[in-house]
N, C-alpha and C positions, 0 to 999 in steps of 0.2 A: 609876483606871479605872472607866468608870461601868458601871453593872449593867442590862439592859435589868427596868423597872419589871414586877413580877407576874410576870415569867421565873425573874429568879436565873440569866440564861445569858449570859456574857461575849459580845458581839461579836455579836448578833442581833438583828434588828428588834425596835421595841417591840411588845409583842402587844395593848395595848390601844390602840394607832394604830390596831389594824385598824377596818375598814368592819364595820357590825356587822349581820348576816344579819334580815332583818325577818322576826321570830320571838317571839310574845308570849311568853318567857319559857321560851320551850321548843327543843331543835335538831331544825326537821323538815327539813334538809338534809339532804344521801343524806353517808353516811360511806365512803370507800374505803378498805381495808386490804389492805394491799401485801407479802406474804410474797415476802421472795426468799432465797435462800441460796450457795452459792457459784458465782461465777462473775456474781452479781446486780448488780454496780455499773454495768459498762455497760448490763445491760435497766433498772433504774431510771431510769439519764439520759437513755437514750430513752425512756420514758414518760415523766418528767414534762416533760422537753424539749417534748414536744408536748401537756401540757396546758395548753388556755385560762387567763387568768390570772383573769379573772371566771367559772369553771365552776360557779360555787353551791357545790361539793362541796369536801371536807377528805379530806385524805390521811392516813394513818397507816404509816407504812414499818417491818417487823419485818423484821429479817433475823439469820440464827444468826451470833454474835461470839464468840468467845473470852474467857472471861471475865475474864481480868487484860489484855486487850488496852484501849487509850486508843483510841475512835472517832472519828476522821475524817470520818464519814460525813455530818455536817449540811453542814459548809464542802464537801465533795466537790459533793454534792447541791445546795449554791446556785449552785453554778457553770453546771447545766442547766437551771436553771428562774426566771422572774423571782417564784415565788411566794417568800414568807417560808419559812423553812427553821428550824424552831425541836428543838432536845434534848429530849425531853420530860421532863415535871416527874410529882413527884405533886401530883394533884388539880390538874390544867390544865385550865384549858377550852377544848376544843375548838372553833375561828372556821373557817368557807367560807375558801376559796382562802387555804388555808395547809397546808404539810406539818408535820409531826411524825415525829422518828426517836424508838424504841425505845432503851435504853441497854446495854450489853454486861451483860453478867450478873443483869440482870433481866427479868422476866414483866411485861407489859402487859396490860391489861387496862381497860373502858370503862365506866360507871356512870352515866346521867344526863349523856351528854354529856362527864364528864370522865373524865380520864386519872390510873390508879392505875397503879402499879410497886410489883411486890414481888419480896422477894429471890428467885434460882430455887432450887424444891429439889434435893436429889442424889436423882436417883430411876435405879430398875435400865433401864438401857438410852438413849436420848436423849432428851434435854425437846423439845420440841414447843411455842415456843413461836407461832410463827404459828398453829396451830388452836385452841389457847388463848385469842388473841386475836379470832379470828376467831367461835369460840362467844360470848363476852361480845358482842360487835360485833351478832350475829345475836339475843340477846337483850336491848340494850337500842334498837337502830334498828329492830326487824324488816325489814318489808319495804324498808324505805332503806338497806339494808346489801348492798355491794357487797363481794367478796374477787377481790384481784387475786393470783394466784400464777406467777410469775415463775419464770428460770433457779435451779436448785439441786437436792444430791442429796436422794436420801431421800424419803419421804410427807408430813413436813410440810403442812397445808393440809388434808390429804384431806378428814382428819374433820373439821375446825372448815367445808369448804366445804359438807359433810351436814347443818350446822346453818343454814348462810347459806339454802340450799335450802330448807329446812322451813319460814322463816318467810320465805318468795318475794322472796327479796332474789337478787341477780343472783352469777355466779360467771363473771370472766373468768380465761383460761390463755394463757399466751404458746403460739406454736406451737411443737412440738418440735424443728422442726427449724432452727427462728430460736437457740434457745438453748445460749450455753455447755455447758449441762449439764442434760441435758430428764428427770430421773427426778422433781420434783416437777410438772411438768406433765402427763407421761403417767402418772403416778398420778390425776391429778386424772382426766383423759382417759378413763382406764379405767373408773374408778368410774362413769360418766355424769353429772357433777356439771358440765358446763363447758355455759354458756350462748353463749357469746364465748369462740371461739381466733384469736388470729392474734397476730402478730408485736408486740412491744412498742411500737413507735413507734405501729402502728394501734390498740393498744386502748383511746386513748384517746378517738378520735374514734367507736369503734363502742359503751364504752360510754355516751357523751352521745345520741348517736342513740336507742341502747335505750329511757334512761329521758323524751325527748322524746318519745315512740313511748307509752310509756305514762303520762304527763301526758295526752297525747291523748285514749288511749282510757279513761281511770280518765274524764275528764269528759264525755265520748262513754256509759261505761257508764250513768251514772245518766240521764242522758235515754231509753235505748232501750224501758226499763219490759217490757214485756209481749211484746215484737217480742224482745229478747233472750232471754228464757226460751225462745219458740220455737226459736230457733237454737240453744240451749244443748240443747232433748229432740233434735234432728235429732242433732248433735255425740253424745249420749249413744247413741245409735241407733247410728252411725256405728259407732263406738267395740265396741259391743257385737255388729255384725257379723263384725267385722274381727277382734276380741280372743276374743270369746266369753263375756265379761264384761260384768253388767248393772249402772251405778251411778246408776242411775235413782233409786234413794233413797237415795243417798249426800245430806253435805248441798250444797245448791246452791253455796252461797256459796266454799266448797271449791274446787269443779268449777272453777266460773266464775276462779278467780283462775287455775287452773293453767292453764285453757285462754287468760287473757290473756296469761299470758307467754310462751306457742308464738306467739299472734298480735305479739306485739312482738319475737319471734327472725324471724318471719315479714315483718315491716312489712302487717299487715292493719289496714286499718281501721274491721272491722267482723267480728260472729262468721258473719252470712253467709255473707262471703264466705272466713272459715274453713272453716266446713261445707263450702263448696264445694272448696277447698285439699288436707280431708280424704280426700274425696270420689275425687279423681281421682290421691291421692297415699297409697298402702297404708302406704307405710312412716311416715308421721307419724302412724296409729292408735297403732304400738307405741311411738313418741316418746310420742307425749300419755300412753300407759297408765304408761310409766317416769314420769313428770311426775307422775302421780295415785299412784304407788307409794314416793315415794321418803320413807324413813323412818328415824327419830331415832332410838336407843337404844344402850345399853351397857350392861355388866356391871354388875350390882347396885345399878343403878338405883332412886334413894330407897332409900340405906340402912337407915334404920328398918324399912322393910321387911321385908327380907330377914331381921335378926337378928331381930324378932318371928316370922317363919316358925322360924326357928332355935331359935329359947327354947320357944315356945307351938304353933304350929301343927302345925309336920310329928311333935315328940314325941307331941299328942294323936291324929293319926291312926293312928301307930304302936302306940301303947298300946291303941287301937277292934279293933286283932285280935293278941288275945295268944297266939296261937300262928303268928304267921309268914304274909305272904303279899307277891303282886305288888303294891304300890299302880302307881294309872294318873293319870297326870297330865297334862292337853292345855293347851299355849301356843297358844292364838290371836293369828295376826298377827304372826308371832315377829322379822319382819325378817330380820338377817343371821344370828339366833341365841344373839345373847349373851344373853335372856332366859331362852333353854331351859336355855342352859349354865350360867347362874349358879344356878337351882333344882336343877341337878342335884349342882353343887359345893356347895350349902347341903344338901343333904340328907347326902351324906356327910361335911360336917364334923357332922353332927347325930347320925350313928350312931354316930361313931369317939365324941365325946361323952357320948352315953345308952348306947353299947354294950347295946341290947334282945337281949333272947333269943329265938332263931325268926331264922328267915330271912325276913328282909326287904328286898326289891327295889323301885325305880321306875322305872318305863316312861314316859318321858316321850313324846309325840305332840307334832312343835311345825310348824304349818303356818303357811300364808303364800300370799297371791293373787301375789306376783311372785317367777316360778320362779328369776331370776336372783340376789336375794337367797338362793333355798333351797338353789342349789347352791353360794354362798359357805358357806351354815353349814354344808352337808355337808363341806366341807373344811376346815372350823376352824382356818382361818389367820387373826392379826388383824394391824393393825400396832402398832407399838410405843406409840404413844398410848393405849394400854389401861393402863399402867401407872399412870396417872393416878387410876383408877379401880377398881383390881385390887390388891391389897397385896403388898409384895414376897414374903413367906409365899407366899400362893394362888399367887403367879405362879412361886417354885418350887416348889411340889407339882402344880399342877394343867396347867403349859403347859410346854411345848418351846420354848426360845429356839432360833431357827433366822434366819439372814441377815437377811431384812426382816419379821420381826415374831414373833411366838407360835403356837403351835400349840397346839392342846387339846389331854388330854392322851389315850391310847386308854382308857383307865377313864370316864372324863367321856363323849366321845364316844360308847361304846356305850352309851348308856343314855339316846339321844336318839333317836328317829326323826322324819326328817324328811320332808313333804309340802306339794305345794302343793294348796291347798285354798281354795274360795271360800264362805266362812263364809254367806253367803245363799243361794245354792244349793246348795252340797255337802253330802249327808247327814254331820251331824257324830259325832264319835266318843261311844260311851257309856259308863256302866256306870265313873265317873270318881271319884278322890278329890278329887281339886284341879282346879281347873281358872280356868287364868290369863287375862287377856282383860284387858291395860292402855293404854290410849291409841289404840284402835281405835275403840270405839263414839262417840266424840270427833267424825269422820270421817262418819259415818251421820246420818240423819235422825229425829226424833223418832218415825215408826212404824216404822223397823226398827228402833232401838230396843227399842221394847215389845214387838216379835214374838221378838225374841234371848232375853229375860228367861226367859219359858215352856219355852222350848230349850234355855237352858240348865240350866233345873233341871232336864228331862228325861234331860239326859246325865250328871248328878253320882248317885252311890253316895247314898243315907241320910245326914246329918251331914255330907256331903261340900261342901267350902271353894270359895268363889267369888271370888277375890281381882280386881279392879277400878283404871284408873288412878285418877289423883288428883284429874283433874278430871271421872271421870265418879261415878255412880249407879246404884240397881235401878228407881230412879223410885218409883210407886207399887204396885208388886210385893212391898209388905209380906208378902204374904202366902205366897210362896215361898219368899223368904229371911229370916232375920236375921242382926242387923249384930252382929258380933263384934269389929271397933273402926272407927266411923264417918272418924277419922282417917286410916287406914292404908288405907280402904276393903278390909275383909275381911267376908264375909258366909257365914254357916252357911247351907245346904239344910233348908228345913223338909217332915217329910213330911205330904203332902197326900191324904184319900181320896177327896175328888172328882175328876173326871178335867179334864184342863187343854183344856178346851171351845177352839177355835177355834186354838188352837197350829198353827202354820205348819211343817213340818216340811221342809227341803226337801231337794229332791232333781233329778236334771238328767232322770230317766226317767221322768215322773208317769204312771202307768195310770189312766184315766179310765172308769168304764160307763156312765157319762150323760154328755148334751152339756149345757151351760151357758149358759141367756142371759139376759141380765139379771138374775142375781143365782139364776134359778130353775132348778130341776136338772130336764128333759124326760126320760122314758124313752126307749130307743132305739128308731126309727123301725121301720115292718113288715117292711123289706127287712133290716135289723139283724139281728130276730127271725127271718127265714126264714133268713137269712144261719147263724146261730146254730143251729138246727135241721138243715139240710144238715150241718152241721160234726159234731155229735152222732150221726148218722143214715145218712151215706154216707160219710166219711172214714175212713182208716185211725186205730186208735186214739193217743195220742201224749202224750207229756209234754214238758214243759219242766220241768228240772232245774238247780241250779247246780254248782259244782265239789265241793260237801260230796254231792249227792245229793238236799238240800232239794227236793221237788215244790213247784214254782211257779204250775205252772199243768196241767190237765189237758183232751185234749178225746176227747171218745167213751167209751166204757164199757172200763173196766179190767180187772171182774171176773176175769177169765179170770189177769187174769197178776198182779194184786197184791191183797193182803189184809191186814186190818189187822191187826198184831201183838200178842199178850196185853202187857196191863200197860198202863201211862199211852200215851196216844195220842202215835203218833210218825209225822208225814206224811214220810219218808226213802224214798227207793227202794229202797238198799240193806237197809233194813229190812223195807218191803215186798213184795219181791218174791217170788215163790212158789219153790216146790222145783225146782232145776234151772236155775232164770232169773236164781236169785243171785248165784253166783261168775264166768256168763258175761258178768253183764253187769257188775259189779264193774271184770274184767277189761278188759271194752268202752270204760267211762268214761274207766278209768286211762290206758289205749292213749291216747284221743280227746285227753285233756290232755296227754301225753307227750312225744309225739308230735306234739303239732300238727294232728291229720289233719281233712282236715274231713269225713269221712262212715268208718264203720267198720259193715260189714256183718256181719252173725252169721247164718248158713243153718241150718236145717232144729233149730233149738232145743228138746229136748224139756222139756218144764214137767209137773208132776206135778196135775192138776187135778181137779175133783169127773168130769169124764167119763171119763178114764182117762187114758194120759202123751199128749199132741196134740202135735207139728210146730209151730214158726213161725219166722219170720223177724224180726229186731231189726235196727232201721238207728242208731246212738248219729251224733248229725251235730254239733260246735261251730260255733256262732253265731257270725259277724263282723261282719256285718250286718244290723241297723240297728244305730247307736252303744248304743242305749239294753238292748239284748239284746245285746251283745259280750261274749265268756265263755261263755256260761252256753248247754248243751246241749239239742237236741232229741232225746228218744228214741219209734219208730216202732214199732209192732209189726202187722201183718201175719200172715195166715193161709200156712202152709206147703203147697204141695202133694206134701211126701214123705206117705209113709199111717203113721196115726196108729195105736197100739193101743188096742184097745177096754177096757172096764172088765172083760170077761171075759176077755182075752186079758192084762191087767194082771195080774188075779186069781191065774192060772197060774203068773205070777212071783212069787217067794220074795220076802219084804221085802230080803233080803239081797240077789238078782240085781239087784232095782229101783234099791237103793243104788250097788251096784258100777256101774251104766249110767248112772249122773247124773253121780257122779264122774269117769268114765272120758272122759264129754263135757265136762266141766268141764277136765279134766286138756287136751285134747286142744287148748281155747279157749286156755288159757294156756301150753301149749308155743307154739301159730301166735304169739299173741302176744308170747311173750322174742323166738322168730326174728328178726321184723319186728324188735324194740327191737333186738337184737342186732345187725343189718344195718344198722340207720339209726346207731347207735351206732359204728360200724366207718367207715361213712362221715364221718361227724361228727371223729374219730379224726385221718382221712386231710388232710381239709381244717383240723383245728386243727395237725394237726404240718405242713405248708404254711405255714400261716399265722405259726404260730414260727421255722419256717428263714426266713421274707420277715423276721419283725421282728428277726429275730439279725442278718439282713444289715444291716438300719439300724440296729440300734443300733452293731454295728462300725463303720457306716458316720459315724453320730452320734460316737462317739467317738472315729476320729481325727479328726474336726472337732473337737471338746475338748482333745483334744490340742495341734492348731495352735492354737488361740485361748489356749490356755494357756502357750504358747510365746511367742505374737506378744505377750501381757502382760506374761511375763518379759521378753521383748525391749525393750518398752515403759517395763517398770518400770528400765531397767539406763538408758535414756535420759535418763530423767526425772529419777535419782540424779547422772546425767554433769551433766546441766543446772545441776544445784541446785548441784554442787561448785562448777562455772564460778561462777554467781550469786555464792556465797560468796566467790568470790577474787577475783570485782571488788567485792565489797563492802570485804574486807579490804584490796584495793589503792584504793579508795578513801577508806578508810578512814585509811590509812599518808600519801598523798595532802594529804591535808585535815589531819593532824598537822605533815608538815613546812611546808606552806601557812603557817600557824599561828606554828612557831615563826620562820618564814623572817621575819615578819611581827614578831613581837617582837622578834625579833633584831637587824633593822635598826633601832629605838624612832624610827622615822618616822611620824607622825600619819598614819595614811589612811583617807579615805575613800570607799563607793563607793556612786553614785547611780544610779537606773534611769533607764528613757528618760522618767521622767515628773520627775523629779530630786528622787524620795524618795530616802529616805535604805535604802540596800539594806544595808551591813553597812558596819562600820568597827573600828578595831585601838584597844587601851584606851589608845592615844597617846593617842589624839586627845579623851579624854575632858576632859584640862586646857583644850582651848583650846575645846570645844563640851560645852554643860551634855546628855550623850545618856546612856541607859540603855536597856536590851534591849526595854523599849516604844515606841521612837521609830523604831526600824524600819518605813517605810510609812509616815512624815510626810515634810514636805518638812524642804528643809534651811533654807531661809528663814525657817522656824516655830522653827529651833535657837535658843537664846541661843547667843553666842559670845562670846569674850575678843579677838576680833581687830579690828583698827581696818582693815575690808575690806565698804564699802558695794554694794563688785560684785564679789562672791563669785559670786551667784546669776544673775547677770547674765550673768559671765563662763562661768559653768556653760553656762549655757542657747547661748553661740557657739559654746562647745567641742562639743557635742552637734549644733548646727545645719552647723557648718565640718567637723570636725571635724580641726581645727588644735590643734598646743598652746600653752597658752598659760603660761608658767613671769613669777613678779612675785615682788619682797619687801616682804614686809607687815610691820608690827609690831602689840604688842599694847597695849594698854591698861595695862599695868604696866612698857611699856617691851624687852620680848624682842624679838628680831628673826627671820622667816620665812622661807625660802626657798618661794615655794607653787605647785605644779604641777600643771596643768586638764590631762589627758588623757584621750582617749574609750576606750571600757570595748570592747573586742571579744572575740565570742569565738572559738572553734577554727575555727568555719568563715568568719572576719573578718568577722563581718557587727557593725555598730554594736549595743551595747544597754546602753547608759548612760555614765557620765563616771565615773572616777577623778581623787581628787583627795589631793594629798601636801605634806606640809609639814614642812620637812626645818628645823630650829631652829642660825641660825646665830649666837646672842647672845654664843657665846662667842669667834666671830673677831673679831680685833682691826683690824675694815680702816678708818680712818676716811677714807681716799683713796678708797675705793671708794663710789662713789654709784651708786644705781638704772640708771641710765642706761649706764655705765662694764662693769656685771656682761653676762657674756658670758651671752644664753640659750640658746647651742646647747647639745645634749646634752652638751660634755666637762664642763662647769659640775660 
């Protein structure tokens, strides 16, 4: 049996026949990897059935086997496709228009074009080997790396399609409801990873279209020059309308790829006529923004890492406060959250370790521009492919196995808070020990860059850690940070006492008192200043406050009702406010927040001041609009016209009656006060217990619907067992079947054999072995190809009438040593009489003694 050459695979094309991909020495052909799993055999043979045989591109087929199972899968698979169908090896080289199968019990994986297999590990939960393959695939083709995920259960795919995405390689999914069994495609579906859905037989024409569409425009890009940029700031414009997100200084080169590949989901031929697309189509702003968000990561990402945090770093911030306190830790760009999570898991396996003395806490802050990643991490569920990367330890201490994947665990969990946050605009968090920021600045452009650096030393604590990805830097920001290991990119806070001049601080509310042109700051205009003067001058007096009581802003003269407090200067209202105007307004604020309200009046307020106790009116109002003042209160004050007591008519008063009449009105503010809470509280009450008798009725309603579905599976499942018995007892009556076949067959010790319609040789009985040289390999040759002992030149001859007539033809032959034959050509039918091959029998008559009997003489009817 010969061995195809550079294969090693019995029964397969040679692979170095192939046409070889005009390629100086390198595979820049798109690579497809074809995850399916069960139920995958028919979406396979409809895919590959309808790939071109010259498509440029090489197939990779992973599908989940059973690991002592014998695969079938190559010889299956060439029966729908004229391409080569080859087992895969270690270390194959991957050739254009040829498929490659996967082997049962091992991991695939792609390097420089070839093909590694290694054994699978046992690891807790299921291997995963399509997104396994599908990562390597995404790392060594980039952007020419195609994932196909087909019928099967489970998430398989999901994550390895997170990685095809990042390096803008394409991700097709069969449609869910073409497939056997659609839970690895509506995972794909879910996650927003699928560039191309539709039915198996279509994807293969929609993804050649794709990457035609972009050949196009990849050679179409470089001539546009400077007419492209334009439409790239319009698209950025658009984008930041629509989203409210600016990545105007994102880097271009970024931008521009993700927005090529909406133009080749789209068929545009140009970014014009994108912008324009955008323009009049709201919903592809939030496509492209998911397009520009979608992002890599997992737990304990760059191990070294992590244990260098674990040995050295989080111990010596620990030990910078020897008596116990909150450290505060911000993940920027945190993705779905495994970054947050694994820092939080690495700090407590770092305490239960050093076990320091003092209470020591971490607050982790971990934000993210795309809210739909933050609300995945708020619910710290992951799927099972974390295991990969998570150690069976961690993943029993720190997660809940739960049906379809992990759960953090609620220790881990509270000690993360999560927000969405846009790191160039959004005032960032301070007052920081650590603060993480890896494979974002990646993303941005060399001056936000340099403006991030200033910002972030602003936010980190004295000596506080700046940890950084692996491909970026502080640049030339020597002088903020030093580097604490240039490897691992970890960087110390150095403090500074010059002030960080020109530091971009941002924030989405900017208050401005000069107008700005050209670079030069103008004073405000006369009308400004008169503007400004009325407001001081004829307006009732007024603050702006926030929910602490901070004064923000002040306009008119205060005097009268606030004064500044002995000791270190404190701008608080609460703090300032005069004798009498404290507790009511206290009470005011609290109402205005509580409550909701938007204006809360206070009448006839007495305040204790240098003229004697005065009358006034306080209006406390919260702000909703404009976005930029939402929260944050306006408080009024206004002259009372109840009549005031004089400083002589004070005087008369005992300090003591004075007191008793402050508190009394004070008292009087925060009775009206509870009422009002008490009433709206009462109401609140009325519509929550409503609102539990509506959601009691659905849940009872919800569960017997769980009920029936639970039932209609047991019913289901009882079916499915009835099935499997039947299957089993035609196997076993098949089985019994094919035994006495067998011995029916020995028994008689008549030579037979039986040939297909093409007059190979289909199976024969070990009679027949004496008079034809066959062995279990000659199965599927002709029989004309057999040696034989018989002196019978139209064997084959006779075969081929018996097949064409389908007459029988019974002769006696002898052999070469003298035996004599009786030999019988009959056609092969089967149960439903339809022709499909020739039987043929040769019954040994050497030992009758007929010498009267000649050829001729012998009767050929059946009594014979």
């Amino acid at each position: 049996m010969m061995q195809s050459e550079g294969t090693g695979i019995e029964n397969s094309p040679d692979i170095a026949a192939q046409p070889t991909y005009q390629a100086a020495g390198t595979n820049n052909f798109p690579i497809v990897g074809i995850g399916a799993s069960a139920g995958g055999l028919d979406a396979l043979e409809k895919f590959l059935s309808n790939v071109p045989i010259e498509s440029g591109m090489a197939f990779v087929v992973v599908q989940h086997l059973a690991p002592e199972s014998k695969s079938m899968l190559p010889e299956l698979l060439q029966r729908a496709t004229v391409m080569p169908v080859y087992q895969a090896q270690n270390a194959m080289q991957i050739r254009p228009n040829c498929v490659y199968v996967a082997r049962p019990a091992k991991d695939i994986t792609i390097r420089h074009g070839l093909l590694y297999l290694f054994k699978q590990v046992s690891r807790r939960g299921h291997n995963l080997p399509i997104s396994l393959f599908f990562r390597a695939l995404a790392d060594d083709c980039q952007e020419r790396s195609i994932g196909v995920i087909l019928s099967g259960m489970g998430s398989d795919g999901t994550l390895g399609a997170h990685a095809i995405k990042k390096k803008s390689g394409i991700v097709a999914v069969q449609e869910p409801s073409t497939a056997k069994f659609n839970s690895m495609p509506r995972n794909a579906i879910a996650a927003g990873l699928a560039d191309i859905v539709a039915s198996a037989e279509e994807l293969p024409a929609r993804i050649i279209a794709f990457m035609q569409q972009s050949r196009g425009s990849r050679g179409e890009s470089e001539a546009l020059g400077a007419k492209s940029l334009q439409a790239l700031a319009k698209i950025i414009t658009l984008l930041r309308e629509q989203t409210g997100n600016d990545f105007s200084l994102y880097k271009k080169n970024t931008i521009y790829r993700r927005v090529e590949r909406r133009m080749r989901l789209h068929q545009l031929d140009s970014m014009d006529n994108y912008a324009r697309y955008l323009r009049v189509n709201p919903q592809e702003g939030d496509m492209l923004f998911k397009e520009l968000m979608i992002g890599v990561t997992n737990f304990f990402r760059d191990p070294p890492v992590w244990e260098h945090m674990k040995q050295k770093v989080l111990p010596e911030l620990v030990a910078g406060y020897q008596e116990g306190r909150q450290l505060r830790a911000w993940v920027a760009g945190c993705s779905t959250g495994e970054e947050a999570y694994s820092l939080a898991i690495t700090f407590i396996e770092m305490m239960e370790q050093e076990q320091p003395k003092g209470d020591y806490r971490l607050q982790i802050f971990a934000t993210d521009l795309d809210e739909d990643a933050i609300a995945k991490a708020r619910l710290g569920l992951y799927p099972q492919g974390i295991d990969a990367n998570v150690s069976s330890a961690r993943l029993a201490r720190f997660f809940v196995a739960e049906e379809h994947g992990y759960r953090i665990c609620k220790q881990v969990r509270e000690m993360v808070i999560f927000a969405p946050q846009n790191i160039v605009m959004d005032p960032p968090f301070t007052r920081l020990d650590l603060l993480i920021c890896r494979n974002l600045l990646i993303y941005l452009g060399p001056e936000l860059q340099q403006e991030l650096m200033p910002l972030f030393h602003f936010t980190l604590n004295p000596h506080g850690i700046l940890l950084l990805g692996s491909a970026e830097t502080i640049g030339n920001h020597t002088d903020l940070f030093s580097a604490l290991d240039i490897k691992l990119r970890l960087y110390r806070r150095i403090e500074t006492k010059a002030p960080l001049l020109g530091t971009n601080f941002p924030t989405r509310d900017p208050v401005s008192s000069t107008v700005k042109e050209g670079g030069v700051l103008i004073p405000l205009s006369t009308q400004a200043q008169m503007d400004q003067l009325m407001l001081e001058n004829y307006t009732p007096t007024a603050l702006l406050v926030n929910a602490m009581g901070d004064i923000l802003y002040i306009s008119g003269r205060t005097g009268k009702y606030l004064e500044p407090a002995a000791g270190k200067a404190n701008w608080n209202v609460h703090v300032m406010a005069r004798e009498g105007l404290r507790q009511v307004l206290g009470a005011a604020i609290k109402q205005a927040l509580e409550l909701n309200s938007a204006v809360v009046m206070l009448k006839n307020v007495e305040i204790d001041t240098s003229n004697g106790i005065q009358s006034i009116d306080v209006t406390v109002q919260l702000i909703n609009t404009p976005e930029s003042l939402q929260g944050k209160l306006l408080i009024v004050f206004t002259e009372s016209f109840a009549p005031s007591l004089s400083p002589e008519a004070t005087g008369k008063m005992t300090r003591r009656h004075r007191k008793l009449l402050l508190e009394l009105q004070s008292a009087r503010g925060e009775m009206k006060f509870m009422n009002e809470k008490m009433h709206t509280a009462q109401e609140q009450l009325t519509a929550a217990n409503e609102e539990l008798i509506s959601t009691n009725e659905e849940l009872q309603a919800t569960n017997e619907e769980l009920t029936t579905s639970k039932e209609e599976m047991e019913s289901l499942n009882e079916e499915l067992q009835s099935v499997n018995a039947e299957l089993q007892i035609k196997v076993d009556d098949l089985s019994a079947t094919n035994n006495d076949m067998k011995n029916l067959l020995d028994s008689t010790e008549i030579a037979t054999i039986f040939l297909d319609c093409e007059l190979n040789v289909r199976r024969f009985t070990p009679h027949a072995t004496p008079l034809f040289r066959l062995i279990s390999h000659d199965v599927g040759r002709q029989l004309s190809d057999i040696v034989t002992e018989l002196d019978y030149p139209m064997l084959y001859a006779d075969a081929g009438t018996v097949l064409r007539t389908q007459q029988v033809i019974d002769k006696l032959i002898s052999t070469v040593d003298g035996r004599r034959f009786k030999v019988r050509i009959m056609p092969y039918r089967t149960v439903n009489k339809v022709a499909d091959g020739v039987v043929i029998t040769f019954a040994d008559i050497s030992l009758i003694n007929m010498p009267e009997i000649t050829e001729e003489k012998i009767n050929l009817g059946p009594d014979v």
